[in-house]
C-alpha positions as CSV (number, residue, x, y, z in Angstrom):
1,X,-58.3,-5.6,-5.1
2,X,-59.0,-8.3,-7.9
3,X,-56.2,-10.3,-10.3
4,X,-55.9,-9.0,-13.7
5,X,-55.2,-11.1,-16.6
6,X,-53.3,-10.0,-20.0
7,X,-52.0,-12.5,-22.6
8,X,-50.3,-12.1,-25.9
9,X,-52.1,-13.4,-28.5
10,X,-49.2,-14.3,-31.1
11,X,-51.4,-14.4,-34.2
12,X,-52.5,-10.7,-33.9
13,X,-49.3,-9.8,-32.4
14,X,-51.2,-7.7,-29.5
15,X,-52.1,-8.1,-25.8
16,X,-55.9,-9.0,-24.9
17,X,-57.7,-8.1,-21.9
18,X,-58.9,-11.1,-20.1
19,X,-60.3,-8.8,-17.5
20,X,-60.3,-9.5,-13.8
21,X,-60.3,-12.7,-11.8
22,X,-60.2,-14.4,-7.7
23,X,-61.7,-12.8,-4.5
24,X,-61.9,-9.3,-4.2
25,X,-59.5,-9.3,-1.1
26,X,-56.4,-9.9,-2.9
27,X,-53.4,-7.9,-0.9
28,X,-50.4,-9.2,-2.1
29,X,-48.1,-10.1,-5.1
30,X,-48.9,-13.2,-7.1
31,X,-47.0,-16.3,-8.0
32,X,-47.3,-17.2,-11.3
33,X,-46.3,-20.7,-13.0
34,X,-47.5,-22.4,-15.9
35,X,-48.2,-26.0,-14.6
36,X,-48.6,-29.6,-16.2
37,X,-52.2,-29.7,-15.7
38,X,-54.3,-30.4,-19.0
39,X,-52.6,-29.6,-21.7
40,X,-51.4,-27.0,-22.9
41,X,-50.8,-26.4,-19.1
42,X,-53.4,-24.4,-16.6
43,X,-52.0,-21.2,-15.5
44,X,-52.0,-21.3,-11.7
45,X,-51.5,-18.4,-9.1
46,X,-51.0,-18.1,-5.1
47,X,-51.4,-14.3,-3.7
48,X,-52.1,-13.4,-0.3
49,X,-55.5,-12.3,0.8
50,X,-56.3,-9.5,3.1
51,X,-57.0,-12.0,5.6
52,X,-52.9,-12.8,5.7
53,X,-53.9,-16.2,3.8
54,X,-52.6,-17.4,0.6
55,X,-55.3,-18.5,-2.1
56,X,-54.7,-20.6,-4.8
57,X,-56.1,-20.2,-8.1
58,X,-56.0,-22.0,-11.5
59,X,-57.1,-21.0,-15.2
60,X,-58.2,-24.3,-17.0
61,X,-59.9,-24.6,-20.2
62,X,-60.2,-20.2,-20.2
63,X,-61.9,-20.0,-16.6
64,X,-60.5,-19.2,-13.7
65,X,-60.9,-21.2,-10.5
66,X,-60.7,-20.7,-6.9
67,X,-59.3,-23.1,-4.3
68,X,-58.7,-23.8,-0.8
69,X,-57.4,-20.5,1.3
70,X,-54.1,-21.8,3.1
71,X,-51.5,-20.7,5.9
72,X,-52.3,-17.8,8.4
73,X,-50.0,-14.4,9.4
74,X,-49.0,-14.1,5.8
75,X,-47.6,-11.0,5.4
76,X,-45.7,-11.5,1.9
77,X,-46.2,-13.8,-0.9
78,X,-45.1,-13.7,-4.5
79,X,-42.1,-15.5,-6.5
80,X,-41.6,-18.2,-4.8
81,X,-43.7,-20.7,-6.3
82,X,-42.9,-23.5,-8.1
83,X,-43.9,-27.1,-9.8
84,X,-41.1,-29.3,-8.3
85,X,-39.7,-32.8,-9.1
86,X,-41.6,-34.6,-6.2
87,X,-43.9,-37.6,-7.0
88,X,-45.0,-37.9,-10.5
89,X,-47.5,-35.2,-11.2
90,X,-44.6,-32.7,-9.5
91,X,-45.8,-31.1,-6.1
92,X,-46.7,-27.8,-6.0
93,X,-44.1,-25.4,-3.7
94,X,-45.1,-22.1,-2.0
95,X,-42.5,-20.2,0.0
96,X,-44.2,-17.2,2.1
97,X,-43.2,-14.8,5.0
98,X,-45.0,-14.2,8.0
99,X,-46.4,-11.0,10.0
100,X,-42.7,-12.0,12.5
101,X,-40.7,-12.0,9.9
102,X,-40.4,-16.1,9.8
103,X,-40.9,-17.9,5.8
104,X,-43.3,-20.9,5.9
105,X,-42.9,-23.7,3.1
106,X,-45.8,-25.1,2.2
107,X,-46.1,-28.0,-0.5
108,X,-49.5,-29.4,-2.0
109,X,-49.2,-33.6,-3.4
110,X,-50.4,-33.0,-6.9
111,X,-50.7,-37.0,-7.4
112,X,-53.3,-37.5,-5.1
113,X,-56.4,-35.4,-6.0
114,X,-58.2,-32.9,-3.5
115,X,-54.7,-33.0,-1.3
116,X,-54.8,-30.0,0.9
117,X,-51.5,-27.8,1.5
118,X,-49.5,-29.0,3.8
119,X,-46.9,-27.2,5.9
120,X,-43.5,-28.2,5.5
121,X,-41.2,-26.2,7.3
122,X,-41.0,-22.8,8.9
123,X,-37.6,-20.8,9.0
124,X,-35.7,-17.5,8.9
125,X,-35.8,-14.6,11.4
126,X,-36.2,-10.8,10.0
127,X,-37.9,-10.9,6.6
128,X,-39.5,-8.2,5.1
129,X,-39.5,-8.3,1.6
130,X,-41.2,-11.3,-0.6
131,X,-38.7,-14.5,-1.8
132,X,-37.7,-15.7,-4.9
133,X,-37.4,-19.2,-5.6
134,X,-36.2,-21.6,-8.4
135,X,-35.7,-26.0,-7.7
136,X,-31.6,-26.1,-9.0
137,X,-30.4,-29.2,-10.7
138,X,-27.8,-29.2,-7.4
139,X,-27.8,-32.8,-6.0
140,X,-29.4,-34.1,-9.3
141,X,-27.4,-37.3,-10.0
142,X,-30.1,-38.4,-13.1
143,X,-32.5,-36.0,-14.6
144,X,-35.6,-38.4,-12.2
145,X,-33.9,-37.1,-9.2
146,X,-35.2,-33.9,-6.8
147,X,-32.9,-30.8,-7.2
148,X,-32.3,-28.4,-4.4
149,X,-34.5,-25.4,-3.7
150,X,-32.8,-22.4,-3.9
151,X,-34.4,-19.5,-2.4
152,X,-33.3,-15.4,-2.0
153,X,-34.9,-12.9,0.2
154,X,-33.8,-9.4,1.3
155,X,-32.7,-9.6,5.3
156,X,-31.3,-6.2,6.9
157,X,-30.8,-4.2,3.6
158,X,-29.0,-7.4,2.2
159,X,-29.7,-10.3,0.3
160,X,-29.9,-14.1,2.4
161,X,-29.2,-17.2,-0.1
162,X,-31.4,-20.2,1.7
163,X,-31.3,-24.0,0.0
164,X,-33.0,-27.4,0.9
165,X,-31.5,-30.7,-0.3
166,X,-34.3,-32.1,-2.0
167,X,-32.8,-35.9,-2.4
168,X,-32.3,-36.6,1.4
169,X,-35.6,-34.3,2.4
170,X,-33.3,-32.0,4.5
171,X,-34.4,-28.7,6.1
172,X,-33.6,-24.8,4.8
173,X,-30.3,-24.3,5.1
174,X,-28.9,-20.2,5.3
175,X,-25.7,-20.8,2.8
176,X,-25.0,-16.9,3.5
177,X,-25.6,-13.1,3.3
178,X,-24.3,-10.6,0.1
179,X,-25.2,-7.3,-1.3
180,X,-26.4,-4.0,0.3
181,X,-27.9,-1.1,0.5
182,X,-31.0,-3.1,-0.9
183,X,-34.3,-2.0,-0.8
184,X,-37.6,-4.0,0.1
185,X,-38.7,-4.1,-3.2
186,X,-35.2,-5.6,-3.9
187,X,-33.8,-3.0,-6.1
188,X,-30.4,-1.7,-5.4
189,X,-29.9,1.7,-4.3
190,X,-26.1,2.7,-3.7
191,X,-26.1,6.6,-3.1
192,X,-22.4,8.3,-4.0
């Protein structure tokens, strides 16, 4: 299965078709941020292949691009990708579950060029659903400084809140469990 790309175009005030994009073996949800890259940003994407790796792509100057293939066992990808605070440039973050249920962070160094992904930190037990993750301003003391990550993944029909402090380079911490009745796809279902 290919990528599909639709943008708004504000002056006609419709949606275009920028027709389909990456490998053909795409198997997985896509990540989606709009980076600092060029200007007025290049759209970048991590999905998972068929191959349970993540593949990174990036739209620059109205083509798309394929990089590196990353990471092995992936079984779920998706939200949790962000541009973070680190180094100057701001590092590229990837949060992904495995095939046993474990997340893997991954982090590509965006001020050195050609830096490969590099894994950061693997964690969690029991994952089945994709994460969602945001960098907080928690543990900002000035606006220069690395926020926390702040991650949420559905765990045993519940949601899991999962953090890293970012200013002393700490590991995923579990802050706690909430919710229920929650489905995989993380919509809540609560019958009468």
């Amino acid at each position: 299965m290919h990528l599909h790309h639709w943008w708004y175009e504000v002056a006609t005030n419709k949606w275009r078709d920028g027709g389909h994009f990456g490998p053909a073996d795409i198997d997985g949800f896509p990540g989606l941020i709009q980076s600092n890259y060029n200007a007025p940003g290049n759209l970048e994407v991590v999905a998972k292949t068929s191959t349970g790796q993540l593949c990174h792509l990036w739209r620059e100057a109205a083509q798309w691009n394929e990089g590196v293939r990353f990471a092995n066992n992936v079984a779920q990808s998706g939200a949790a990708f962000v541009q973070s605070t680190f180094g100057k440039k701001g590092d590229f973050e990837v949060v992904c579950v495995l095939a046993d249920g474990r997340m893997q962070h991954w982090r590509r160094q965006n001020d050195i060029q050609g830096t490969p992904w590099i894994l950061m930190e693997t964690f969690g037990t029991n994952v089945k659903s994709s994460p969602c993750m945001i960098e907080s301003q928690f543990n900002m003391i000035t606006e220069d400084d690395n926020g926390n990550f702040e991650l949420c993944v559905q765990v045993d029909g519940g949601f899991q809140h999962w953090w890293r402090d970012n200013r002393s380079g700490g590991q995923w911490q579990l802050s706690g469990a909430f919710g229920q009745d929650v489905s995989r796809e993380g919509r809540y279902f609560r019958g009468p």
